[in-house]
N, C-alpha and C positions, 0 to 999 in steps of 0.2 A: 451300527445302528441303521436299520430299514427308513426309509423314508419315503414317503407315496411318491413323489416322483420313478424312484427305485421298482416298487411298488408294481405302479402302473408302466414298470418298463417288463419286468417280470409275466404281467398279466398280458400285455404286447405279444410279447415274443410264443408265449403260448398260442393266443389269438392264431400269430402268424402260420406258425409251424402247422397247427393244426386244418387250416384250410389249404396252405401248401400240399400238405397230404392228402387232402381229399381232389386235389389235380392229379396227381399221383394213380388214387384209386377208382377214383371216374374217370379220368382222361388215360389212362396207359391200361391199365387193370379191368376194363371194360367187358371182358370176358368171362368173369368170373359166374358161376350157374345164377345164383342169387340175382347177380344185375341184370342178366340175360332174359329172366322170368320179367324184369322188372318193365325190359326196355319194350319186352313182346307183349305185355299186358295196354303197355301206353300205345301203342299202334307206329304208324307214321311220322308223329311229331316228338317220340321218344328221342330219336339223333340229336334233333336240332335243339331242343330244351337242354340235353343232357350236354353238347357242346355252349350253347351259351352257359349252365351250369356252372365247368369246368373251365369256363373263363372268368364270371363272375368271383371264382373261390381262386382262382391266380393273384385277378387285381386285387381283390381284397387282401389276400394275405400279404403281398408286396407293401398295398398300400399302410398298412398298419404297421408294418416294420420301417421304412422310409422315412420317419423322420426322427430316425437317429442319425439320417445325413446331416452335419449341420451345416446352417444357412435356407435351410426349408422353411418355409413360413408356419410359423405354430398354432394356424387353425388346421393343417392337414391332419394331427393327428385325432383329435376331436373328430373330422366328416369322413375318416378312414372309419372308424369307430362304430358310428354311424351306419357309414355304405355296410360294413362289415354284419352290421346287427340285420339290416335289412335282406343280406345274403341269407342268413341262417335261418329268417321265416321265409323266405320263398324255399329254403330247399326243404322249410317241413309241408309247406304245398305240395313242390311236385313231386314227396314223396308219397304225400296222401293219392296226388294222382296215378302214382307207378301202382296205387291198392294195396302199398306197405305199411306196416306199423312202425313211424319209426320212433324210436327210442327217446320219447316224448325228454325224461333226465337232462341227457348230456345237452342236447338242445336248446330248454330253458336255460341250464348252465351258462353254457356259451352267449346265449344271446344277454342274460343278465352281466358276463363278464364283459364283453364289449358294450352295453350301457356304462356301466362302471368307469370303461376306460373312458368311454364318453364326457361323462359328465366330469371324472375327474380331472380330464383332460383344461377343460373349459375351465373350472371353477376352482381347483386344488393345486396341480402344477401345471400351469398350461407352457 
């Protein structure tokens, strides 16, 4: 039997994986023609956005998996949640700012699923 705690560990762990990989594809994979257009279009301040970025989507995806440590205090996962949800509209700014379109979908998704864990965090299985 699924249970929301279960649930909301399932929706975690995707959270997780999925900004871990975008350290991955922003931080190591930075090369690629597409980001290259991206980062020449934004001028000067491309670097430094796209490294705080690519730390932002580190700690967040850490931070959303971390309290399966136990003995963590159980607001972390709720304001991981949170920070997490607030990553994913700044990265649909500075994608607006690189003069991309991005993939407006997966974005809402995401940010809908990390409210989710949010709230469910707080109020369902905290």
């Amino acid at each position: 039997m699924i249970t929301v705690n279960n649930l909301l560990w399932v929706v975690q762990v995707i959270l997780g994986i999925k900004m871990l990989s975008n350290v991955v594809t922003h931080g190591v994979l930075q090369n690629q023609t597409k980001m290259r257009e991206g980062i020449q279009r934004m001028g000067t301040r491309a670097r430094p956005a796209l490294a705080i970025s690519v730390l932002l989507s580190l700690l967040s995806g850490l931070a959303i998996l971390l309290p399966a440590i136990p003995g963590l205090p159980g607001w972390l996962a709720p304001a991981a949640a949170v920070f997490l949800a607030a990553v994913i509209l700044l990265a649909a700014v500075f994608h607006r700012q690189c003069r991309e379109k991005p993939n407006l979908i997966p974005g809402i998704v995401l940010f809908l699923l990390a409210a989710c864990v949010a709230l469910g965090r707080l109020f369902l299985a905290p």
